[in-house]
C-alpha positions in Angstrom: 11.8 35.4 -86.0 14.1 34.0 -88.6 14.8 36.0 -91.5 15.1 32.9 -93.9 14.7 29.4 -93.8 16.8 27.3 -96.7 15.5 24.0 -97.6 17.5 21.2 -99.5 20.1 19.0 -99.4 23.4 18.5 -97.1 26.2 16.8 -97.5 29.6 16.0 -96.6 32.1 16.7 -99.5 35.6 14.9 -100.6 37.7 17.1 -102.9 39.7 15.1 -105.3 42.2 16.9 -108.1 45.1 15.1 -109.8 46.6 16.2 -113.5 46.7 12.8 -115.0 42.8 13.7 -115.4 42.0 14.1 -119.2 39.2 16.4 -120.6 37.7 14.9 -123.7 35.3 17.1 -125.7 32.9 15.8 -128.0 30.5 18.4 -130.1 27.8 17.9 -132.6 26.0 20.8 -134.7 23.8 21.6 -131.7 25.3 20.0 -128.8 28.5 20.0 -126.8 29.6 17.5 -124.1 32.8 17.3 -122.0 34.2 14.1 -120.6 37.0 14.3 -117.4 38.6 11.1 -117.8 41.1 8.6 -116.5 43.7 5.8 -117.8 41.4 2.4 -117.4 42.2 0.2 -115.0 45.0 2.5 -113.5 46.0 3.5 -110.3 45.7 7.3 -110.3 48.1 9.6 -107.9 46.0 12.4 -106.1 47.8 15.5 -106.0 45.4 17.1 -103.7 42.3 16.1 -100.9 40.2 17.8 -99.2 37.1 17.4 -97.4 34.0 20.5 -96.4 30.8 20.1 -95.5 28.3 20.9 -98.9 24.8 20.1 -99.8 22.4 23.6 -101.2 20.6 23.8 -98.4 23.5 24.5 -96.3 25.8 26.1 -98.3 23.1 28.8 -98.8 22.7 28.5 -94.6 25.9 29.3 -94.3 26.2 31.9 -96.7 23.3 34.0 -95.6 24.0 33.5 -91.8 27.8 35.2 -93.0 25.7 38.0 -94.7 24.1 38.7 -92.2 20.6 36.6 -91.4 19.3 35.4 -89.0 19.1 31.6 -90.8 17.4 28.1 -90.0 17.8 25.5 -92.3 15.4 22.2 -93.3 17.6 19.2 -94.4 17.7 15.4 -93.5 20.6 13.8 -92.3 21.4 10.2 -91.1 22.4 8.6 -87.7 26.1 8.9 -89.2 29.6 10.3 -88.0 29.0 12.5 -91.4 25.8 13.9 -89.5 28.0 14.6 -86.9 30.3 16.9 -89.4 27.2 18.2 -90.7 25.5 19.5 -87.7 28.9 21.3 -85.8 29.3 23.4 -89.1 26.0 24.7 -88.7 26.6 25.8 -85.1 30.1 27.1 -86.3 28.2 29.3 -88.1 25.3 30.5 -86.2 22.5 28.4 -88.1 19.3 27.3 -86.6 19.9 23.3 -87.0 16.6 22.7 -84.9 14.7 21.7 -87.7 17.2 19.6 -89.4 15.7 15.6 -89.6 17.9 12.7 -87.8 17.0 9.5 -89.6 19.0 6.2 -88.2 17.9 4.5 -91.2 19.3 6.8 -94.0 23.0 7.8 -94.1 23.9 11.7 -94.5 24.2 12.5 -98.1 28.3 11.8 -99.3 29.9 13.8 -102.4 33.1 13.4 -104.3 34.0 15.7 -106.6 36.8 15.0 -109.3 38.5 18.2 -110.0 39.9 18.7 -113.6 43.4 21.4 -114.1 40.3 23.2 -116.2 38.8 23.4 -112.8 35.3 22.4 -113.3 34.3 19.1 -111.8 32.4 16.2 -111.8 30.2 15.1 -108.9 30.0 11.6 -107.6 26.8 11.6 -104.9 25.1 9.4 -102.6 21.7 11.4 -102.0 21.0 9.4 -98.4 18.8 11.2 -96.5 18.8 14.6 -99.1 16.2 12.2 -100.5 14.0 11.2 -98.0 12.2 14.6 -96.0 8.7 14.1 -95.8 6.5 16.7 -95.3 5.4 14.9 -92.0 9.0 15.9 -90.9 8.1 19.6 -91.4 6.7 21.6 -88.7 5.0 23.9 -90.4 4.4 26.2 -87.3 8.5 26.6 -86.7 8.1 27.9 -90.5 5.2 29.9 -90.3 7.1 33.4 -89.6 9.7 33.5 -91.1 10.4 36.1 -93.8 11.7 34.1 -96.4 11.9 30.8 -97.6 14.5 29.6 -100.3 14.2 25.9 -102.0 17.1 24.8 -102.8 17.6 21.5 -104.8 15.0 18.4 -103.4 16.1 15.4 -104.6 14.1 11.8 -104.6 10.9 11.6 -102.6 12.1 15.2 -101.2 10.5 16.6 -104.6 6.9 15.8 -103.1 7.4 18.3 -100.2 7.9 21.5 -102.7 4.6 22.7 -104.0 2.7 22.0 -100.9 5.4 24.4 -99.1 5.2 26.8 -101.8 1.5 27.0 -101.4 2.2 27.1 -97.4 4.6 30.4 -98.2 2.3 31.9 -100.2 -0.9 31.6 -98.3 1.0 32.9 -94.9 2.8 36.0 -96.5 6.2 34.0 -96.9 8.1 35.3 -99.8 10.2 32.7 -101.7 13.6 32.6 -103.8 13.8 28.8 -105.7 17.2 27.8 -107.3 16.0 24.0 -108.7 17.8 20.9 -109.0 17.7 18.4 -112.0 14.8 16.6 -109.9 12.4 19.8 -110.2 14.0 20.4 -113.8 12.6 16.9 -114.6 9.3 17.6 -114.0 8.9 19.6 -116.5 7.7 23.5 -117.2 3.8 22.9 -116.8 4.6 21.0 -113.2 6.1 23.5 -111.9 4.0 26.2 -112.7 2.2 26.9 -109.2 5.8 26.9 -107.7 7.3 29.1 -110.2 4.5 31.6 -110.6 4.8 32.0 -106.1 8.2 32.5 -106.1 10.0 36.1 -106.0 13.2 35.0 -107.2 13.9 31.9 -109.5 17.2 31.2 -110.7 18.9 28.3 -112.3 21.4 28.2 -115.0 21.0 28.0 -118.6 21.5 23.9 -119.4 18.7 23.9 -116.4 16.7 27.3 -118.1 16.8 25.0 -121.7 15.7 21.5 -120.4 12.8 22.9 -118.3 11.4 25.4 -121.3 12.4 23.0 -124.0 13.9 24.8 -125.8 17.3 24.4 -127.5 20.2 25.4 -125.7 22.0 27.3 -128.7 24.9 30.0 -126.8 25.7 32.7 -128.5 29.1 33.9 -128.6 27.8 37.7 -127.8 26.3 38.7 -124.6 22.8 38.2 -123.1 21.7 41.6 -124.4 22.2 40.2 -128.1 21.4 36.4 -127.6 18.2 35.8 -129.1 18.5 31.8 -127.9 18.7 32.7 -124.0 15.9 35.7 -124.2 13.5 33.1 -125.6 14.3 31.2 -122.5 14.2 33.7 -119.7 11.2 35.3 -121.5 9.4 32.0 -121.1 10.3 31.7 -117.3 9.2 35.2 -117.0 5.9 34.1 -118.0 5.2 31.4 -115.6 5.1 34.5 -112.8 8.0 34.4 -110.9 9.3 38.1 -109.7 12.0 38.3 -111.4 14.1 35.3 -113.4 17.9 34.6 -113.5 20.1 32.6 -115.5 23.7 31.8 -115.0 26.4 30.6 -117.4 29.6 29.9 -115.6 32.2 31.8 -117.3 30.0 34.2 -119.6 28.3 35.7 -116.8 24.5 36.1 -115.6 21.3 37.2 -116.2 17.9 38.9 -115.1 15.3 39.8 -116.4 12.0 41.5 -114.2 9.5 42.0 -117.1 10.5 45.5 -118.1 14.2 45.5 -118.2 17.3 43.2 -118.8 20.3 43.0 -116.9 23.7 41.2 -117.3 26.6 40.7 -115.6 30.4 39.0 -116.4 31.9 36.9 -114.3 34.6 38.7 -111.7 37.8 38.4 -112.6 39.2 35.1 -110.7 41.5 32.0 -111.1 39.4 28.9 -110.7 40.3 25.8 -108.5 36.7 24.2 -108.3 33.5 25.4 -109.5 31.6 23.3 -106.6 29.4 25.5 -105.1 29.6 28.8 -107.1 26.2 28.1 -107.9 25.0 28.3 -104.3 26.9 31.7 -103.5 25.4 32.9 -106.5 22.3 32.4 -106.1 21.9 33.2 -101.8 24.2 36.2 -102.3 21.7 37.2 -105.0 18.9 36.7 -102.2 20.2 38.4 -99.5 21.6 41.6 -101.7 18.2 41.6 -103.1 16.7 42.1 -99.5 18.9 44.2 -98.3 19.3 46.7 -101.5 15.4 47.1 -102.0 15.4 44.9 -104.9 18.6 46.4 -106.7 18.9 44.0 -109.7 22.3 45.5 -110.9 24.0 45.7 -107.6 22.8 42.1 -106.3 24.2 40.9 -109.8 27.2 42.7 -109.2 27.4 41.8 -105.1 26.3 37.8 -106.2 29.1 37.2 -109.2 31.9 38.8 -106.6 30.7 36.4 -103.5 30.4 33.2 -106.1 34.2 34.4 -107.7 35.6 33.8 -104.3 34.4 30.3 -103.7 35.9 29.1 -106.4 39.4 30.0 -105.8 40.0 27.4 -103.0 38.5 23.5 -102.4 34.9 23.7 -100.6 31.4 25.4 -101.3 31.5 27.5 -97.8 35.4 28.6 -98.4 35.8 31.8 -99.4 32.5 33.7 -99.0 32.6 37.0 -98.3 30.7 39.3 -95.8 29.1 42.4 -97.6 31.5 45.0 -96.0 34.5 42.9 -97.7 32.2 42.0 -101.2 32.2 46.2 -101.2 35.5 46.2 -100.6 36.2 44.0 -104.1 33.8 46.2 -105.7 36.1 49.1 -104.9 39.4 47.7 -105.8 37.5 46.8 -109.2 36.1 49.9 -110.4 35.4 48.5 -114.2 33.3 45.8 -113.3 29.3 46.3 -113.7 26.4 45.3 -114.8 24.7 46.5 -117.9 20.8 47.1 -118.0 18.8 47.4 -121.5 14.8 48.4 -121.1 12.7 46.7 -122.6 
């Protein structure tokens, strides 16, 4: 029996950083936009490359077979060299792959991400076959005892698969942990409720939390415990049934909130290289610390912001993750960081 079973996208990833990129910011009274730009019709000198295999699905794989679980993985992937990358990471790893979906039509879903000095990113993506699982391709019966099932992002015709699975989980005793993409974000709050109000765990982060609710993404410069803006928000996710509900915001830290009490943690102390990814370690090492702490909100905060801190201190979604032995072992050497809890 599997303990979990991630569902999403993978890809294959091309890391590109040079410092002739520009960061143009542009901000009105209620919104803020950033730009990462580049001289017109120049030829640009990389200063570094790199390439990892990426994709939700499998970066949450990954991250949970590290942890620990014993992980299978739905994606689709093409009849490409790229598939070939795709598929000998996952047995590197010790992931079930026998429910990953070859397609010779489609090619295997293709990133390049444009790394600013800032070290956030922007994301150039061919979805391929990310796009294209049907649930014909699903055999429900390889899915049918597993303990957990986590959605990650399902992108293009992909989308059409979630609530029936959702429904599948729930009707068979399967819990489920959904981190959305800007496909499910798309469709809007009242969409999504049947898959929201099955899931344990739903996290997204708080651009994502705003567009869904609709309602205006106004940051505070104080904390979750005092932002009025991001309480409406997680208040209203809270309502549509999930467990519990967590927001993340990059470099002010995350959020959680289970109906009774709220929780928020800083970001651990790191120096950023690329932020590709740190939402998947986030969110799967907020998972699997929930399962194996007895749903411990404040430590799987505290276990999930250490994990995601180490990814983005190197090139690649799957570098730097940490077993929970060595996430302890962070912990340790960092005595003043925690989470801080307010009732209700």
């Amino acid at each position: 029996m599997l303990d979990i079973i991630t569902i999403g996208g993978a890809t294959t990833d091309t890391f590109v950083e040079t410092d002739r990129a520009k960061v143009m910011h542009i901000d009105t009274p209620t919104t803020k936009h950033g730009y990462l730009c580049f001289d017109y019709g120049e030829k640009i000198e990389m200063d570094q490359l790199a390439y990892d295999i990426g994709g939700g699905a499998t970066n949450a794989a990954v991250n949970f077979s590290k942890l620990g679980f014993n992980t299978g993985i739905i994606a689709k992937i093409g009849g490409d060299l790229n598939s070939c990358a795709v598929l000998e990471r996952l047995k590197e790893r010790n992931v079930d792959h026998s429910m990953v979906i070859k397609s010779e039509r489609e090619k295997t879903g293709f990133s390049v991400i444009l790394t600013s000095f800032e070290g956030d990113r922007t994301v150039l993506m061919h979805r391929g076959a990310n796009s294209k699982i049907k649930l014909k391709d699903i055999d429900k019966e390889k899915i049918k005892n597993t303990k957990w099932i986590y959605f990650a992002s399902l992108s293009g015709d992909s989308n059409e698969i979630l609530d029936e699975i959702a429904e599948f989980a729930e009707e068979n005793g399967i819990n489920t942990a959904f981190n959305p993409g800007s496909a499910q974000i798309k469709r809007g709050l009242a969409d999504l409720k049947k898959t929201f109000s099955t899931a344990e765990i739903l996290i997204m982060n708080r651009s994502e939390a705003s567009a869904v609710t609709g309602i205006p993404n106004k940051p505070a410069e104080r904390d979750y415990l005092n932002d009025r803006n991001l309480n409406e928000m997680i208040t209203k996710l809270k309502n549509q049934g999930p467990g519990i509900v967590v927001i993340t915001e990059g470099k002010k830290g995350v959020y959680a909130f289970d109906g009774k009490t709220k929780y928020y943690a800083p970001p651990f102390p790191a120096k950023v290289i690329s932020t590709l990814g740190a939402g998947d370690s986030f969110a799967s090492t907020f998972v699997a610390s929930m399962i194996k702490f007895d749903g411990d909100i404040e430590k799987s905060l505290m276990f999930a912001s250490v994990n995601s801190s180490q990814v983005i201190q190197s090139f690649g979604a799957q570098q730097g993750l940490k077993t929970f032995q060595e996430i302890e072992a962070l912990l340790a050497a960092n005595p003043d960081f925690h989470a801080r809890i307010r009732k209700r």
